[in-house]
C-alpha positions as CSV (number, residue, x, y, z in Angstrom):
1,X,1.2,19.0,1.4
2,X,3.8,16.0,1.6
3,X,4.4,13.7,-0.5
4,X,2.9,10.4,-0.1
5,X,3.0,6.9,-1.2
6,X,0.2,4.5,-0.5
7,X,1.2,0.6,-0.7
8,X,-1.2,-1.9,-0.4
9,X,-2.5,-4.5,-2.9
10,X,-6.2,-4.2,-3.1
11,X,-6.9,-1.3,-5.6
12,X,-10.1,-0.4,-3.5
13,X,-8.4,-0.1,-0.4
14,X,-5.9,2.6,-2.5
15,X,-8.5,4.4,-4.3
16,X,-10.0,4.7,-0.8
17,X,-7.4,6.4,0.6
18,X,-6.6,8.0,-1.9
19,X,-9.3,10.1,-1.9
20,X,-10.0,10.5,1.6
21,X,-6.1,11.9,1.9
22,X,-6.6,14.1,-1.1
23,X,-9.9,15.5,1.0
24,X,-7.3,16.3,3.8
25,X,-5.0,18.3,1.4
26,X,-2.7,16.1,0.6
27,X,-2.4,16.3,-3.2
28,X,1.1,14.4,-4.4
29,X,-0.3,10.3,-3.5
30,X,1.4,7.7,-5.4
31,X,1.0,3.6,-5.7
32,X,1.9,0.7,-5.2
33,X,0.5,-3.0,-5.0
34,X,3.9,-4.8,-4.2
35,X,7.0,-4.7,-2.4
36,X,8.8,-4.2,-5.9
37,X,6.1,-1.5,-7.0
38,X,7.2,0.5,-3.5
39,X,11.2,0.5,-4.2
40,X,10.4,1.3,-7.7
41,X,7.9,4.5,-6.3
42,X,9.6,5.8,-3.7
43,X,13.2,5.4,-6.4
44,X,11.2,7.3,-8.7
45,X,9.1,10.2,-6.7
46,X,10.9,10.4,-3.2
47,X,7.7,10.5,-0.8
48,X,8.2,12.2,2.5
49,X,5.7,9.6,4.0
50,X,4.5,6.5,2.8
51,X,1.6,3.8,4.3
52,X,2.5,0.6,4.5
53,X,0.2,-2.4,4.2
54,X,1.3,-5.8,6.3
55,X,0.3,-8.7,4.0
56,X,1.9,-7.7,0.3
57,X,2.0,-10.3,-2.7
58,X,5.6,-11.0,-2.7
59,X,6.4,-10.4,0.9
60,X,5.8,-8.7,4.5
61,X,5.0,-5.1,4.9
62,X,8.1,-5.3,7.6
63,X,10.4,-6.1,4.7
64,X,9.5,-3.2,3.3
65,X,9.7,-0.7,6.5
66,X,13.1,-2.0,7.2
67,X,14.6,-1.8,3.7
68,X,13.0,2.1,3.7
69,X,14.3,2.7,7.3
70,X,17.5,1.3,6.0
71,X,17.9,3.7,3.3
72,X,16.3,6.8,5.0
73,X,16.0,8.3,8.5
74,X,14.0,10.8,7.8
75,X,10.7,9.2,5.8
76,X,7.7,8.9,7.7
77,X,6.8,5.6,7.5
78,X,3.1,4.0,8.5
79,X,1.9,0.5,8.8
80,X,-1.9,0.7,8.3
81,X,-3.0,-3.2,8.1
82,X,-6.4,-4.5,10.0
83,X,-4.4,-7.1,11.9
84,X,-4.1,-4.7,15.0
85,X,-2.9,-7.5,17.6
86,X,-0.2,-6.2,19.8
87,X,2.4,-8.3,18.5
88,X,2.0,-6.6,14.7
89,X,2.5,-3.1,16.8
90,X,5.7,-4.4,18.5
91,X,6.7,-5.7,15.0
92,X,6.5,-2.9,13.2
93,X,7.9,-0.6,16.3
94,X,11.1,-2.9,15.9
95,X,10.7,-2.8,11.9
96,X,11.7,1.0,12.0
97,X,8.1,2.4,11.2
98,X,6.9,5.6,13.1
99,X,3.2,4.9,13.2
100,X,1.1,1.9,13.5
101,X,-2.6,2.5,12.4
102,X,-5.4,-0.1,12.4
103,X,-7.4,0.4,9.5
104,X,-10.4,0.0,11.8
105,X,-9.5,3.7,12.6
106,X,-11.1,6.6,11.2
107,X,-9.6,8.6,8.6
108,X,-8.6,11.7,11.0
109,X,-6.8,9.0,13.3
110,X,-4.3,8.3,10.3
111,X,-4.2,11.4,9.3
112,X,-2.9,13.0,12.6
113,X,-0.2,9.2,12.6
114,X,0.8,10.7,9.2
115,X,1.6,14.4,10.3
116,X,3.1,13.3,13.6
117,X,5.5,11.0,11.5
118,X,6.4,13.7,9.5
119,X,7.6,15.3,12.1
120,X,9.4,13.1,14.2
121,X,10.0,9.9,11.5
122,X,12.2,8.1,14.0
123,X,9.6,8.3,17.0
124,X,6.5,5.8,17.5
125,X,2.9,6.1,17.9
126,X,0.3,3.6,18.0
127,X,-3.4,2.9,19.7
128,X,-2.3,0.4,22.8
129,X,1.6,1.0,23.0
130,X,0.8,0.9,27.5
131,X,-0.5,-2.5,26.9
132,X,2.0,-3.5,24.8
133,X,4.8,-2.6,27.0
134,X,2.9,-4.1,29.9
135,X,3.2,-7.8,28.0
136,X,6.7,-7.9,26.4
137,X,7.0,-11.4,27.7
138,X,6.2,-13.4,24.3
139,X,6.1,-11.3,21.4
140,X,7.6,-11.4,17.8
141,X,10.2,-9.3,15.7
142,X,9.9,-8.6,12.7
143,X,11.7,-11.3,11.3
144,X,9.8,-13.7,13.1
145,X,6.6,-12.7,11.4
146,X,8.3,-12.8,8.2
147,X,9.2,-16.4,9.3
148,X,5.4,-17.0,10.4
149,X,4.3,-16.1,7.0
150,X,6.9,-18.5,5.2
151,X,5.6,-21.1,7.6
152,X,1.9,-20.8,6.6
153,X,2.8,-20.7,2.8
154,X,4.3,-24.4,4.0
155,X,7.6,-23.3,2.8
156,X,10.5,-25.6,4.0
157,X,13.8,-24.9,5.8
158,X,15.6,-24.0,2.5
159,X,13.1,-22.0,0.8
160,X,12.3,-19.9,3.7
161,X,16.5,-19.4,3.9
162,X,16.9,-18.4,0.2
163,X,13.4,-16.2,0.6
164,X,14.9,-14.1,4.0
165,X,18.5,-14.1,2.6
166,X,19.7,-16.4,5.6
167,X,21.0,-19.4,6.8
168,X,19.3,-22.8,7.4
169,X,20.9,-22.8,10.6
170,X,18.9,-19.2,11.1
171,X,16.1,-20.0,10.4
172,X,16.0,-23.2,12.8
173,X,17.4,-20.6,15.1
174,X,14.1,-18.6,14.9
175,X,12.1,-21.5,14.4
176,X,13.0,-22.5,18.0
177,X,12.4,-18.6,19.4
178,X,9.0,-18.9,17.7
179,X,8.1,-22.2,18.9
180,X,8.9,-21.0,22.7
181,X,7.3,-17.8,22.1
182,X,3.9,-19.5,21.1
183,X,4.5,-22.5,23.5
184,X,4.6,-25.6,20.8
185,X,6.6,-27.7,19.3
186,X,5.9,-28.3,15.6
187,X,5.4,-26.1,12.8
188,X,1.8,-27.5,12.0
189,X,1.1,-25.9,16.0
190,X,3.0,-23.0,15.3
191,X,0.5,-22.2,12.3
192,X,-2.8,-23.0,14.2
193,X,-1.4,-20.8,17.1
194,X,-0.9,-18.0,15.0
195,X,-4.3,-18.4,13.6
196,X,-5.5,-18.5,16.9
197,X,-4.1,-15.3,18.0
198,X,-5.4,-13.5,15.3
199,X,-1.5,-13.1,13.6
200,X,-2.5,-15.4,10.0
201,X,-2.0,-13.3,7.1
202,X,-5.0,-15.1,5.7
C-alpha cells in the first residue's frame, strides 16, 4: 500500500490510527507531532499521502497543507481534525488539501478520503461541500484562520506579522476582512465569535 504520514500531536490519536490504517493494509505509516516533525518526515520518507491534523503545537494544519501543496502536486493530502464547521472545509479546500475528514467519521470514511486522494491529489472531497457552496457569503481562507489562531494566543500586530511572514499593514488588512466576515469590531469580539461558531482551536 502507499505510503503514509500521520501528523497530529496527541500520540493516542496516532497510535489510533495507526493501527486502524495498518488493519486496512496500509503498512508504510510514519509520524509526526509538529509542523517541523512533518517537513522533516515527509524530507526523509516521501509519503504518497499524508493526514493532517488542524490545531499543531507550533502552527496551523493549513500551514502545513499549503507548504506540502507548494512543493508537490501530486501528494494526497488529508485534513482529519474534529472541528468539522464549514468554514474549516472551505479552508482547507482553499489550503490545497484533497480531502477534508471529521474525525467524528468512521474509519472506512477516511479510508475511502485517502484512496480517492491518491488518485486524484488535486481534486476535493468532503462530508457537506453542497452546503458549503450554498453559504459562501462569510467564510475564511486559510490565512485568516491562521490569523484567528494568532488572535486567540493574544498575539499583537507585530508578532502575528513576524509569525505569518507578513506585513503589519497585512495583517490589519485581514484583520478588517475578518472583523466584516464575523460582523464586529474588536479583536476581544472577534475571539468570542469564533468561539461561538465552534472555530477556537481550544
Amino acid at each position: 500500500m502507499s505510503r503514509l504520514l500521520i501528523v497530529d500531536d496527541h500520540a493516542l490519536v496516532r497510535e489510533g490510527l495507526k493501527r486502524a490504517l495498518a488493519h486496512e493494509g496500509f503498512s508504510q505509516i510514519t509520524e509526526a507531532s509538529s509542523i517541523a516533525q512533518a517537513r522533516a518526515g515527509i524530507a526523509a520518507s516521501q509519503p504518497e499521502v499524508v493526514t493532517v491534523d488542524i490545531n499543531l503545537p507550533d502552527g496551523s494544519g493549513f500551514e502545513l497543507v499549503r507548504w506540502i501543496r507548494g512543493i508537490s502536486k501530486d501528494m494526497a493530502i488529508v485534513v482529519l481534525t474534529l472541528n468539522d464547521h464549514e468554514n474549516y472545509i472551505r479552508a482547507a479546500m482553499k489550503a490545497g488539501a484533497s480531502a477534508f475528514v471529521s474525525k467524528s467519521e468512521p474509519i472506512p470514511a477516511l479510508v475511502a478520503a485517502i484512496k480517492h486522494s491518491l488518485i486524484t491529489p488535486l481534486s476535493f472531497s468532503a462530508q457537506g461541500l453542497e452546503k458549503l457552496f450554498n453559504n459562501t457569503h462569510n467564510t475564511l481562507t486559510a490565512r485568516e484562520f491562521d490569523l484567528l489562531v494568532q488572535l486567540e494566543q493574544g498575539h499583537t500586530t507585530a508578532q502575528i506579522s513576524k509569525s505569518l511572514f507578513i506585513s503589519p499593514a497585512t495583517v490589519k488588512t485581514h484583520l478588517a476582512s475578518i472583523y466584516r466576515k464575523l460582523e464586529v469590531t474588536n479583536r476581544t469580539a472577534a475571539i468570542h465569535a469564533m468561539r461561538e461558531q465552534g472555530l477556537s482551536s481550544k
